[in-house]
C-alpha positions in Angstrom: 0.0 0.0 0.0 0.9 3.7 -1.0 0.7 6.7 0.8 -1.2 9.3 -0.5 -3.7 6.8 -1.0 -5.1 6.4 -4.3 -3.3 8.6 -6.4 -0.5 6.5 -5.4 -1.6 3.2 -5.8 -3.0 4.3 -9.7 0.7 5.5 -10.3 2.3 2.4 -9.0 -0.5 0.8 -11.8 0.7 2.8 -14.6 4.3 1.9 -13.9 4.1 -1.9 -14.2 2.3 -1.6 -17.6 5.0 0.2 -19.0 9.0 -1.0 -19.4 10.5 -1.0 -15.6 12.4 1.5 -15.3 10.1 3.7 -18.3 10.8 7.3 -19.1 13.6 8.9 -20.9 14.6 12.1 -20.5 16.8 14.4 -23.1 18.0 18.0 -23.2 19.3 20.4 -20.8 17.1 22.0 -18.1 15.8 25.6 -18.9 15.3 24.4 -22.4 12.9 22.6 -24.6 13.0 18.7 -23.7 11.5 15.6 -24.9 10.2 13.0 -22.4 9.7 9.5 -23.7 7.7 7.0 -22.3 7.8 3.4 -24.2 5.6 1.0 -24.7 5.6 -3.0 -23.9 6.0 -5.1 -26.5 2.9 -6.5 -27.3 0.5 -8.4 -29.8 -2.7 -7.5 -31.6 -4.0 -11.3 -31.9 -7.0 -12.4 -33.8 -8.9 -10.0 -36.2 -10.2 -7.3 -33.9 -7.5 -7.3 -31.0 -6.5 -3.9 -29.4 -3.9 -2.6 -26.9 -3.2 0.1 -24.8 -0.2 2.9 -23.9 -0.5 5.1 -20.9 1.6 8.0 -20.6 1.6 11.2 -18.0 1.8 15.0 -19.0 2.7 17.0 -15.3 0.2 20.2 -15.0 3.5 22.1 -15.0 4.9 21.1 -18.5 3.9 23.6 -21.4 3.5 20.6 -24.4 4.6 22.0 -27.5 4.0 18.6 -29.3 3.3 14.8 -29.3 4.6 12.2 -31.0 3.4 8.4 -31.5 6.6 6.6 -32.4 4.8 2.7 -33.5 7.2 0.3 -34.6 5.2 -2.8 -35.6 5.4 -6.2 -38.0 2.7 -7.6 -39.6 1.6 -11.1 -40.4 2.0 -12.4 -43.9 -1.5 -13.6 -44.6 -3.0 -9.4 -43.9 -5.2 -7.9 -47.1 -4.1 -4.7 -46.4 -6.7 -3.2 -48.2 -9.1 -4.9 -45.6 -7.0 -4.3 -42.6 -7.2 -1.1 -40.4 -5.4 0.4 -37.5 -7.1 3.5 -35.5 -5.2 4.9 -32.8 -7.4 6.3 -29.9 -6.3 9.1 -27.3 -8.2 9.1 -24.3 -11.4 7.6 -25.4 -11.4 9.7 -29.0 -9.8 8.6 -32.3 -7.5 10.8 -34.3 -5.9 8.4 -36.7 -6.3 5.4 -39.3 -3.5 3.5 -40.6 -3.4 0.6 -43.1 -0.4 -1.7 -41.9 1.1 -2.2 -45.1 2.6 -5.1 -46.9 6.4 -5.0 -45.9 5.7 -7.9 -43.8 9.5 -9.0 -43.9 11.0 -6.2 -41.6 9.9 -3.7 -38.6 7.8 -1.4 -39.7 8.1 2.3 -38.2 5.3 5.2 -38.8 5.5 8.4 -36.5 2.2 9.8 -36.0 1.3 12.8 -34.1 -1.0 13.2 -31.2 -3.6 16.1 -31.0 -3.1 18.3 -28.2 -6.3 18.8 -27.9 -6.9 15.8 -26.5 -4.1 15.4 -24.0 -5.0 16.5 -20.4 -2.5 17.0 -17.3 -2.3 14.1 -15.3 -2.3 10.3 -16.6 -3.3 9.4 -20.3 -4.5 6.5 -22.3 -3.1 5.6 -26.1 -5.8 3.2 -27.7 -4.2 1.0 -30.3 -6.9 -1.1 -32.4 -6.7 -3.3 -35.4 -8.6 -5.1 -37.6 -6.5 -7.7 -39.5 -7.7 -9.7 -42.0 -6.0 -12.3 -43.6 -9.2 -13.3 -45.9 -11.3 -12.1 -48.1 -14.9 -13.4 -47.4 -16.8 -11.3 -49.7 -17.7 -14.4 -51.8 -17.8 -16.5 -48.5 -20.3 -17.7 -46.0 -19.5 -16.2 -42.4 -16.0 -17.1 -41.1 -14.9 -17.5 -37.3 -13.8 -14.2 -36.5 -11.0 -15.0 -34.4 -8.3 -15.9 -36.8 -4.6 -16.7 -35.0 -3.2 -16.4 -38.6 -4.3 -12.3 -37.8 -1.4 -10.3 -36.1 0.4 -7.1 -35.7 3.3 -7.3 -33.7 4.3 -4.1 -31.5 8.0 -3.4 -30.2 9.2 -1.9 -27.4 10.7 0.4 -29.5 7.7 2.1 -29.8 6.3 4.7 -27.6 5.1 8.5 -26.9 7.9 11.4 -27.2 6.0 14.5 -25.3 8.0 17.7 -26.3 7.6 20.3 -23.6 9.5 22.9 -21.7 8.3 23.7 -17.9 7.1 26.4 -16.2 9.3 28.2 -13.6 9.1 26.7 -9.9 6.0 29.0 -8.7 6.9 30.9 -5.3 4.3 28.5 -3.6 5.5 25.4 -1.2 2.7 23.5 -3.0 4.1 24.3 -6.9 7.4 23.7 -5.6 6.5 20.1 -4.3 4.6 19.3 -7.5 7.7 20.6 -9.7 10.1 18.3 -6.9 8.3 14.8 -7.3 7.7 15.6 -11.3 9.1 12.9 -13.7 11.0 14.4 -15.4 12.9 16.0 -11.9 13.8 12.9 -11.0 14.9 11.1 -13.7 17.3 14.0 -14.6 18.4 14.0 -10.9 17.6 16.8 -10.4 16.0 16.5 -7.1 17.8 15.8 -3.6 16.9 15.9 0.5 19.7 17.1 1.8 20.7 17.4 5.9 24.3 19.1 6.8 27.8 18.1 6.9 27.9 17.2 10.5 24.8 15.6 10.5 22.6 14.5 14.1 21.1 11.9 14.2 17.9 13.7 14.7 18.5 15.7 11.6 18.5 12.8 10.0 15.2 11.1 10.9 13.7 14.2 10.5 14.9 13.9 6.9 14.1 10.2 6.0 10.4 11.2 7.6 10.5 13.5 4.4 12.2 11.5 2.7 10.0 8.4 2.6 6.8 10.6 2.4 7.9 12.0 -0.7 9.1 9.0 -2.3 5.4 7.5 -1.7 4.2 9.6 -4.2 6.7 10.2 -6.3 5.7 9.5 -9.7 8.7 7.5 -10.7 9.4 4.8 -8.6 12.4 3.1 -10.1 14.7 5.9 -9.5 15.5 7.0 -5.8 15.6 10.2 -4.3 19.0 10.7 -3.1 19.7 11.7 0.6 23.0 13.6 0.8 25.6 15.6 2.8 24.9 19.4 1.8 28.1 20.0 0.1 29.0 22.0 -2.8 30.1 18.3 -4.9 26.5 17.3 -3.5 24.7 20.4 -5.0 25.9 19.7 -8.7 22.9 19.5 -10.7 20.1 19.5 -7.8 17.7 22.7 -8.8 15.3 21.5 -6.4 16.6 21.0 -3.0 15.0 20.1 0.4 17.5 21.4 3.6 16.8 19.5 7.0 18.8 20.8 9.7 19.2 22.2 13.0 18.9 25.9 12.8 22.0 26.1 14.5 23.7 23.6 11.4 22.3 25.6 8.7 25.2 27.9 6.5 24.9 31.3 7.4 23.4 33.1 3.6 21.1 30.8 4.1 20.0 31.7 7.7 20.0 35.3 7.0 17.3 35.0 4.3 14.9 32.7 7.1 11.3 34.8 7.9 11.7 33.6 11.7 14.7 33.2 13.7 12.9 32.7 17.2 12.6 28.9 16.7 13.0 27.4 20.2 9.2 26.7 20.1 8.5 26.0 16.6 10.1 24.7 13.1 10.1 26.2 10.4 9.3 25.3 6.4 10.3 28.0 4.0 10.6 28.2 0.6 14.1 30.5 -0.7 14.7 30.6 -4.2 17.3 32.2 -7.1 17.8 32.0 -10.6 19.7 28.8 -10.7 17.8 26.7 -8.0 14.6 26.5 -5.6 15.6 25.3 -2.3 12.8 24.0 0.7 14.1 25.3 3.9 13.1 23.1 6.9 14.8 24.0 10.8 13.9 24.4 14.0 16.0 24.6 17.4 13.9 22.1 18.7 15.0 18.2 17.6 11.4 17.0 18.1 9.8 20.2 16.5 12.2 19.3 13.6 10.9 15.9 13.0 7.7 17.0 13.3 8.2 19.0 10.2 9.7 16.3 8.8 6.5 14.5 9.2 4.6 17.2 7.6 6.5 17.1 3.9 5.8 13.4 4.0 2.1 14.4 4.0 1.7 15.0 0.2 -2.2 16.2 1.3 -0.6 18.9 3.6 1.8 19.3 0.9 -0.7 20.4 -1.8 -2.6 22.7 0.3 0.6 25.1 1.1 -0.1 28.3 -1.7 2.2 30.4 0.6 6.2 30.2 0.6 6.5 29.7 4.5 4.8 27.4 7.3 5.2 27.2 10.7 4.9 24.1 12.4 4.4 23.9 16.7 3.1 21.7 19.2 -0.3 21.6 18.1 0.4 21.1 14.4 -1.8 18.3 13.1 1.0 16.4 10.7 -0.1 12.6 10.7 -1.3 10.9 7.5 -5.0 9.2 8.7 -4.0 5.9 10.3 -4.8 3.0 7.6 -7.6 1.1 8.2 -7.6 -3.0 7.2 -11.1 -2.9 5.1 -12.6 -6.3 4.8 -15.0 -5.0 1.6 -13.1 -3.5 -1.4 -15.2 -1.6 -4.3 -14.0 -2.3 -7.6 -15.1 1.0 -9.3 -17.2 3.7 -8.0 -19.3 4.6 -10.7 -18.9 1.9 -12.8 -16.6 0.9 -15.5 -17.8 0.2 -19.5 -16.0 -1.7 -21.9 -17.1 -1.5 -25.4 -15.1 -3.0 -28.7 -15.5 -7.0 -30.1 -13.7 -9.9 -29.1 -11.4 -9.8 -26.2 -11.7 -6.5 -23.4 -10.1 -6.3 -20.4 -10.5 -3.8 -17.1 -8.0 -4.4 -14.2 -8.3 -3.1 -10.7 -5.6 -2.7 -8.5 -6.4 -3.7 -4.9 -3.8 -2.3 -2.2 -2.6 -4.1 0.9 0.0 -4.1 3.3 2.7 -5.9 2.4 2.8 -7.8 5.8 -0.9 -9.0 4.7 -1.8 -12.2 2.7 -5.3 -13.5 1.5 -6.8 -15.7 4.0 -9.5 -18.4 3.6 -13.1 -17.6 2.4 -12.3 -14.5 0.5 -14.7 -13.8 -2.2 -15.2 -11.6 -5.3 -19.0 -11.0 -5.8 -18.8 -9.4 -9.9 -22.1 -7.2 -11.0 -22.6 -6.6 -14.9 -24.7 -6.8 -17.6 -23.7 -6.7 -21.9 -24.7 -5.7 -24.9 -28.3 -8.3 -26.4 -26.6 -9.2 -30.1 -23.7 -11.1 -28.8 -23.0 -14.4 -29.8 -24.0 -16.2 -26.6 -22.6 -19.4 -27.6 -19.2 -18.1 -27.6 -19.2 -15.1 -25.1 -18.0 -15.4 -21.6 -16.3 -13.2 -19.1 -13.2 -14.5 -17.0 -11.8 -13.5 -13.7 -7.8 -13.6 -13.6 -5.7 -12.4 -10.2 -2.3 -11.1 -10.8 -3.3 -12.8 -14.8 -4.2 -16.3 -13.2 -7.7 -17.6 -14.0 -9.7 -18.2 -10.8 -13.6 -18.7 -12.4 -15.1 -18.1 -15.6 -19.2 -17.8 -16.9 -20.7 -18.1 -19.8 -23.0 -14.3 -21.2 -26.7 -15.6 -21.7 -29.3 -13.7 -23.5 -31.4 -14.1 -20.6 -29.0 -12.2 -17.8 -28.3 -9.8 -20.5 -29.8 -6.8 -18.5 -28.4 -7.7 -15.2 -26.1 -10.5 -14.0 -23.9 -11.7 -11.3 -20.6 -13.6 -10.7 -19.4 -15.0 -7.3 -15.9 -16.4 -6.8 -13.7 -17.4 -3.7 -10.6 -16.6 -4.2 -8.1 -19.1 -3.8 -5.9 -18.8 -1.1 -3.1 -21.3 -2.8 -2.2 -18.0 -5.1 -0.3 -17.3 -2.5 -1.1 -13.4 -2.3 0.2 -10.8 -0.2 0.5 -7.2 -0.7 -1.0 -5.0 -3.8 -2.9 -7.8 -6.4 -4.5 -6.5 -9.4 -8.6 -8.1 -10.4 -8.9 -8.3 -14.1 -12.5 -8.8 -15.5 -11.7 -10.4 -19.3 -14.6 -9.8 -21.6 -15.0 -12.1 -24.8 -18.0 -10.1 -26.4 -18.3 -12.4 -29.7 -20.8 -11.5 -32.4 -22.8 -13.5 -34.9 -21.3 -12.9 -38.5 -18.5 -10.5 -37.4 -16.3 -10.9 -40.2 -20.0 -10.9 -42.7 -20.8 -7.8 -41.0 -19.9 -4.5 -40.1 -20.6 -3.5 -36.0 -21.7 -0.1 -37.0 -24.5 0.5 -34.0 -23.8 -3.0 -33.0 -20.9 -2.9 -31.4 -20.9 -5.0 -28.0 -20.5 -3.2 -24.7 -20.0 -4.6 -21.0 -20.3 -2.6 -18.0 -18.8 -3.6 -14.8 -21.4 -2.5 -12.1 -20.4 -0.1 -8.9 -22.1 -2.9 -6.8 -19.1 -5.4 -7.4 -16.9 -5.8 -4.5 -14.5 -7.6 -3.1 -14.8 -9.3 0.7 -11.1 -10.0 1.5 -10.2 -11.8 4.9 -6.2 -11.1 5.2 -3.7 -12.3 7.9 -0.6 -11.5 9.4 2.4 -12.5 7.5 4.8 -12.6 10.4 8.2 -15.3 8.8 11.0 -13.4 8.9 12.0 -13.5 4.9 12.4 -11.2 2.1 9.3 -12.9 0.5 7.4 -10.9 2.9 10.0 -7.5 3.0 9.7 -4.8 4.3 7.9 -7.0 6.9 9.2 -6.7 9.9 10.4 -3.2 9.3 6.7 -1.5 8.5 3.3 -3.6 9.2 0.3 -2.7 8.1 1.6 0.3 6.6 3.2 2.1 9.1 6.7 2.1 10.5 7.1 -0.5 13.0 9.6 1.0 15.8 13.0 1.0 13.5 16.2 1.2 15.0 18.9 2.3 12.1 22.4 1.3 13.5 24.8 3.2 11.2 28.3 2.6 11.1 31.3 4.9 12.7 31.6 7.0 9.4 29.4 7.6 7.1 30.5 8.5 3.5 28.3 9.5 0.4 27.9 4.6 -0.3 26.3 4.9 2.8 23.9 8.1 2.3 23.2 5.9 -1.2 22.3 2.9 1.2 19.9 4.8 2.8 18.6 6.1 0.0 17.8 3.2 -1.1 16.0 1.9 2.0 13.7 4.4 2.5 12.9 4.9 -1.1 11.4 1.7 -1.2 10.1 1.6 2.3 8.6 5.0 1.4 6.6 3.6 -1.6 5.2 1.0 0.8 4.4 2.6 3.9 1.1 4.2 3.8 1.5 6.6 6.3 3.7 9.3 8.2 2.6 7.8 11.4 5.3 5.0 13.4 9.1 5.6 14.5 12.4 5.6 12.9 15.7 6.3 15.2 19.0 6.4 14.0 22.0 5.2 16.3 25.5 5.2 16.1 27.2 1.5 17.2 27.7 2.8 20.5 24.1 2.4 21.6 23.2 0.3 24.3 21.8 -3.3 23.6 19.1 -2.2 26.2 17.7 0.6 23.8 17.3 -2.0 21.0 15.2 -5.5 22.6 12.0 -3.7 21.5 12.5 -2.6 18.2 13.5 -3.4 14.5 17.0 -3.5 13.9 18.5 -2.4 10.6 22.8 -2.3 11.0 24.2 -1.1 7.8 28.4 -0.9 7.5 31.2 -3.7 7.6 32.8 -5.4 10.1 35.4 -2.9 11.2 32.6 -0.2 11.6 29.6 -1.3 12.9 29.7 -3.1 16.3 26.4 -4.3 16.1 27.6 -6.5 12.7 30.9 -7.6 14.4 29.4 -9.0 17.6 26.5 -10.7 15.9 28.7 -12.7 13.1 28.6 -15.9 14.3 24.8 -15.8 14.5 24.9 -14.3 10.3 23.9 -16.7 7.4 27.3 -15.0 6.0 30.1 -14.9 8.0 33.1 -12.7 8.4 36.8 -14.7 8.3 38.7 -13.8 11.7 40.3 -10.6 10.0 36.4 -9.1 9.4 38.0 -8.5 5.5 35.9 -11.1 3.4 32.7 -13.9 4.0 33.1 -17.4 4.3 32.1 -20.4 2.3 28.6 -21.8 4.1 26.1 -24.7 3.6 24.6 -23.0 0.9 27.4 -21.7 -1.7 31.3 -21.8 -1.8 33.2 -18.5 -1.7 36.6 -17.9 -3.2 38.5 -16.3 -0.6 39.3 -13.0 -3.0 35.4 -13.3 -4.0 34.4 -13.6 -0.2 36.1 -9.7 0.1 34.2 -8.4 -3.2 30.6 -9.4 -2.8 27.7 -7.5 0.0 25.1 -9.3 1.5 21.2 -8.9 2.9 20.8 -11.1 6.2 17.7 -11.0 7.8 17.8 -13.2 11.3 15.6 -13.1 14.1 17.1 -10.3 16.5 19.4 -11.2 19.2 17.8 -8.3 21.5 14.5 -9.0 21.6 11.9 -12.2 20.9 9.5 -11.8 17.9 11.7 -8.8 16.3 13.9 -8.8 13.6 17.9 -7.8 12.7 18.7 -6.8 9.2 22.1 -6.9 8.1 23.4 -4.6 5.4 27.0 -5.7 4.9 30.1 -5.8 2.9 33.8 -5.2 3.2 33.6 -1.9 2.5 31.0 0.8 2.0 31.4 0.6 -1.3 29.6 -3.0 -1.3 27.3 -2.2 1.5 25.8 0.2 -1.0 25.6 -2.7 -3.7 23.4 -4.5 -1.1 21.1 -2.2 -0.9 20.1 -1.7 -4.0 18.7 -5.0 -3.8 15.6 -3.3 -1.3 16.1 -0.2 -3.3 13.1 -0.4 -5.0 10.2 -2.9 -5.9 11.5 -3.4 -9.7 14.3 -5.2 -7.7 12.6 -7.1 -5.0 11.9 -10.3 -7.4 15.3 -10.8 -7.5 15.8 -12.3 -3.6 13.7 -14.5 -1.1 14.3 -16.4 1.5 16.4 -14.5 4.9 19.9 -14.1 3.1 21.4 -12.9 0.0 24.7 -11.7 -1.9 26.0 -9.6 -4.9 28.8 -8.7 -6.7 29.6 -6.0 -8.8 28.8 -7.7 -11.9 25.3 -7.1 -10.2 25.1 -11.2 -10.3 22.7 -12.1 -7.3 22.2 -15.3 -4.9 19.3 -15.8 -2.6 19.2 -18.7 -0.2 16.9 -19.8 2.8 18.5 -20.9 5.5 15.9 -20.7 8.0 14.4 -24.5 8.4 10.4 -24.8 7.2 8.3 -25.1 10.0 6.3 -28.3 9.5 2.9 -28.2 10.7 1.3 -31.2 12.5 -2.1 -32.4 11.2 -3.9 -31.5 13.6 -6.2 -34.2 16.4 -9.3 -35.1 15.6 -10.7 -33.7 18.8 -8.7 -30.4 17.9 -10.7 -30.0 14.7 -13.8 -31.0 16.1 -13.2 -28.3 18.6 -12.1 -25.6 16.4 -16.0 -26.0 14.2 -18.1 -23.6 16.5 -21.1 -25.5 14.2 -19.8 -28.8 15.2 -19.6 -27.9 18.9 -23.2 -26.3 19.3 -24.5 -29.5 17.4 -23.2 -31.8 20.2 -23.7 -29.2 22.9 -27.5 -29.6 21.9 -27.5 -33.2 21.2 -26.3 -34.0 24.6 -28.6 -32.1 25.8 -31.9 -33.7 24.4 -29.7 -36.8 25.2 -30.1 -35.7 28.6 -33.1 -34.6 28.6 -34.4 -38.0 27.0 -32.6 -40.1 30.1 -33.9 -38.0 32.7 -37.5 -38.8 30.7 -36.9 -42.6 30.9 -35.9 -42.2 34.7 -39.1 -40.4 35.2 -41.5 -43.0 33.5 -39.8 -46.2 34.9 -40.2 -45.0 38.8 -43.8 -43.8 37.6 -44.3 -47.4 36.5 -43.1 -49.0 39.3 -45.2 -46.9 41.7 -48.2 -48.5 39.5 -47.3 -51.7 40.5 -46.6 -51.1 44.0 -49.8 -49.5 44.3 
């Protein structure tokens, strides 16, 4: 789950159907630049098949033009003079193609898009075709889906937005839209930065910014650095955020503050020049400081700032609204049409913590009624989650006008975290190929009244598979303890970085606690929290004193790992390589200790990358892993499965609350019949007495 909520969640949509790691970005700031955003590769099957692009346009960009780049091959068998392409943006269509007959070699046609029809925020590219490969003019009616129909798409294609932005506004809000832009921070030019001679407090303050802003950034596969403010750090970073101390911060800078007086308060301010806009944030007071912090990782409190200064105090409301655990989900709110032949899809994106998995009994109750002229012989709509079928129902003439799907959800999918619902339409018609749609064309509407009952549970195993369990659960931070090591140079600012970028895109709210220590804390502070030790095994204590208990261990000089019962390691490797450990803590029962580790900060840093964000997250399970620089990646799991006993018969009897009130009762009118037959035979024998 996202913070920010929705607007999150959609963005984190958008993302995985593009290329990981989508967006491109070209020319120098201050000038005119081109932002491209490719497409999947992809396949229009069958004769009427159709695919979709989405691409963003930020409310501050100025579009001068857009530009369709579609780099397609089509199959042998297409009449071109039959075949059609239409190219759709945002629901309107702008432009017909006929594929062609080079069907030997890629085929590449740049089309523009009408501006007219963009809109700021997220939009959709409609690609539909109509291939035939036969001519049935002369024919009886032929199946319409043909697999001998195809246009392939490549990856080369994609949209090339042309723009150049407007100036940073002198608003806290317009600077925060500007600072989590895509564009920003793919060209790096965005940074949180805390002083030299950083506290420790000044740095949670930051990474409470930090991992609010990185929650809704709109480009998760690139991090938002956290850095030293030094001049080498400053190169290229036109949008800055400053957490300090006021009594850290350099001296122009604190000569240009609207309140110096900041015992009691803390202080954002926005101070900017020709070259750069820099986000003040200071107070006197450490707590007063993180409390700020907490407010810019509240992108609602964010928004609402018009002027160029805030003051924040003791009665500051700053928390994100706690996240509740809904049992019913909505699909849509209004209610979602599909319209087109053949094949439609409409995914929904369902957001959870990623400490949550589907329990048993979950069930998707699906509302929706279709168009009358379908071919009801062939139609059908399917339920996939995360693409895997779970239930499927045939469209009958009959139900046309109003009908209903239920379906448990199967809890061998193995679900935890953010799953995606998609309702697969096959609207077939009678004679499709004879026959033009025209005012036929088939429509399905997904109903408002669909919803999803999910029961979830606590995913509590201390593994990757269930990351960044233990560190946030159910959305929130769950009492961190950062242990960082003596020093800390600019691989370990890129570590954290990295940690709290992709905690950030999880965590769904400000709310929970993060404290940084140096390796000289007491093992007291540490037996109820999370521990996170990041450094080697010269510089963090907390790593030395804990390495015979690692997955990975240090040789006796602390310079390189050893070989273990899961992989052999070359001596010279052993010093080259950094490693994710994630044991059960040492300090405290039912926490957990995550090691960050290498010989040197350098490799530290590559370890991190692999939590850095979610793109990389597939790439370990299990409770220990390792890298090289050749970015070549090992998981293992070296923590023994639990093996559950079946349980007693009498066990499962007891755990049916049915079952037990069934015998409850039956013993009962078991009793009551004895205590009957006690009754009658003295009654008899008084008979006979008397």
């Amino acid at each position: 789950m996202r913070k920010a909520g929705f607007t999150a969640w959609v963005i984190t949509l958008i993302v995985a159907l593009l290329v990981p790691g989508a967006g491109t970005l070209s020319a120098a700031p201050g000038v005119q630049k081109t932002y491209e955003t490719p497409m999947s590769e992809t396949s229009l099957l069958g004769t009427n098949a159709y695919a979709q692009q989405f691409f963003q346009v930020p409310d501050y960009w100025n579009v001068e033009s857009a530009t369709f780049r579609l780099d397609y091959k089509v199959s042998q068998l297409t009449l071109n003079d039959l075949s059609v392409v239409t190219l759709k943006l945002n629901g309107k269509p702008f432009y017909t193609l006929k594929p062609g007959t080079e069907t030997n070699q890629k085929v590449t046609r740049s089309i523009g898009l009408p501006l007219e029809y963009l809109k700021s925020g997220v939009n959709e590219l409609t690609i539909e075709g109509v291939i035939q490969t036969r001519n049935n003019s002369d024919q009886m009616c032929m199946p319409s889906q043909d697999q001998g129909s195809w246009l392939q798409i490549f990856d080369s294609s994609g949209v090339d937005v042309k723009y150049s932005a407007k100036p940073v506004g002198a608003s806290i809000s317009d600077f925060n839209r500007h600072f989590l832009g895509l564009d920003t921070i793919q060209d790096g030019q965005a940074g949180v930065f805390v002083p030299e001679e950083v506290d420790l407090n000044e740095t949670e303050a930051a990474v409470y910014a930090l991992s609010g802003l990185t929650g809704v950034s709109q480009d998760s596969s690139h991090p938002i650095p956290l850095l030293p403010y030094q001049t080498s750090n400053l190169q290229g970073k036109t949008l800055r955020i400053l957490v300090a101390l006021s009594q850290h911060l350099p001296a122009d800078i604190r000569s240009k503050l609207s309140e110096t007086a900041l015992q009691d308060k803390a202080l954002i301010q926005l101070i900017q020049s020709d070259t750069s806009s820099l986000l003040v944030v200071t107070s006197d007071n450490a707590d007063l400081l993180k409390k700020a912090g907490r407010f810019i990782g509240n992108p609602a409190l964010m928004e609402q700032l018009q002027g160029s200064s805030k003051l924040v105090d003791e009665s500051t409301e700053v928390n994100t609204p706690a996240q509740s655990i809904s049992r019913y989900f909505p699909l849509t709110d209004s209610g979602d049409k599909l319209t087109g032949p053949s094949h439609r899809e409409k995914s929904y994106y369902i957001t959870l913590p990623s400490n949550r998995s589907i329990a048993e009994a979950s069930k998707l109750s699906l509302d929706f009624r279709y168009a009358t002229n379908l071919d009801f012989d062939r139609s059908m709509v399917t339920v996939l989650v995360n693409n895997v079928p779970i239930g499927s129902k045939k469209l009958s003439a009959e139900l046309a006008g109003g009908d209903n799907l239920e379906l448990t959800i199967p809890k061998n999918l193995g679900i935890s975290g953010n799953f995606t619902i998609t309702t697969a339409f096959d609207l077939e018609i009678k004679n499709a190929v004879c026959t033009g749609n025209q005012d036929q064309m088939p429509w399905a509407f997904v109903s408002k009244d669909s919803v999803l009952q999910l029961n979830t549970k606590d995913r509590t195993d201390m593994l990757f598979n269930n990351y960044p369990y233990p560190f946030l659960r159910d959305g929130s931070f769950n009492r961190v303890a950062v242990v960082l090591p003596q020093t800390q140079d600019n691989y370990t600012y890129a570590a954290l970085s990295n940690l709290f970028n992709l905690m950030g895109q999880f965590a769904a709210s400000n709310t929970g606690e993060i404290r940084f220590y140096k390796d000289d804390v007491k093992e007291s502070e540490l037996k109820d929290r999370q521990i996170i030790a990041i450094g080697s095994y010269a510089d963090n204590r907390y790593i030395r004193e804990n390495n015979d208990k690692l997955y990975f261990q240090y040789d006796k000089q602390g310079e390189g790992f050893l070989s273990n019962e899961k992989i052999s390691i070359e001596e010279g490797y052993g010093k080259r390589i950094g490693t994710l450990q994630l044991i059960d803590s040492p300090y405290g029962k039912g926490h957990g200790f995550l090691a960050i580790t290498g010989s040197s900060s350098e490799y530290v840093y590559l370890a991190s990358k692999l939590v850095g964000n979610a793109g990389s997250l597939y790439k370990i399970f299990g409770d220990g892993a390792m890298v090289d620089k050749d970015g070549e990646v090992h998981a293992f799991r070296f923590k023994k499965e639990a093996v559950s006993e079946a349980p007693a018969v009498v066990t499962q009897v007891l755990e049916r609350g049915d079952v037990v009130s069934f015998m409850i009762a039956f013993m009962l009118v078991l009793a009551l019949v004895l205590v009957s037959l006690v009754l009658l035979v003295r009654k008899h024998r008084k008979k006979r007495r008397g």
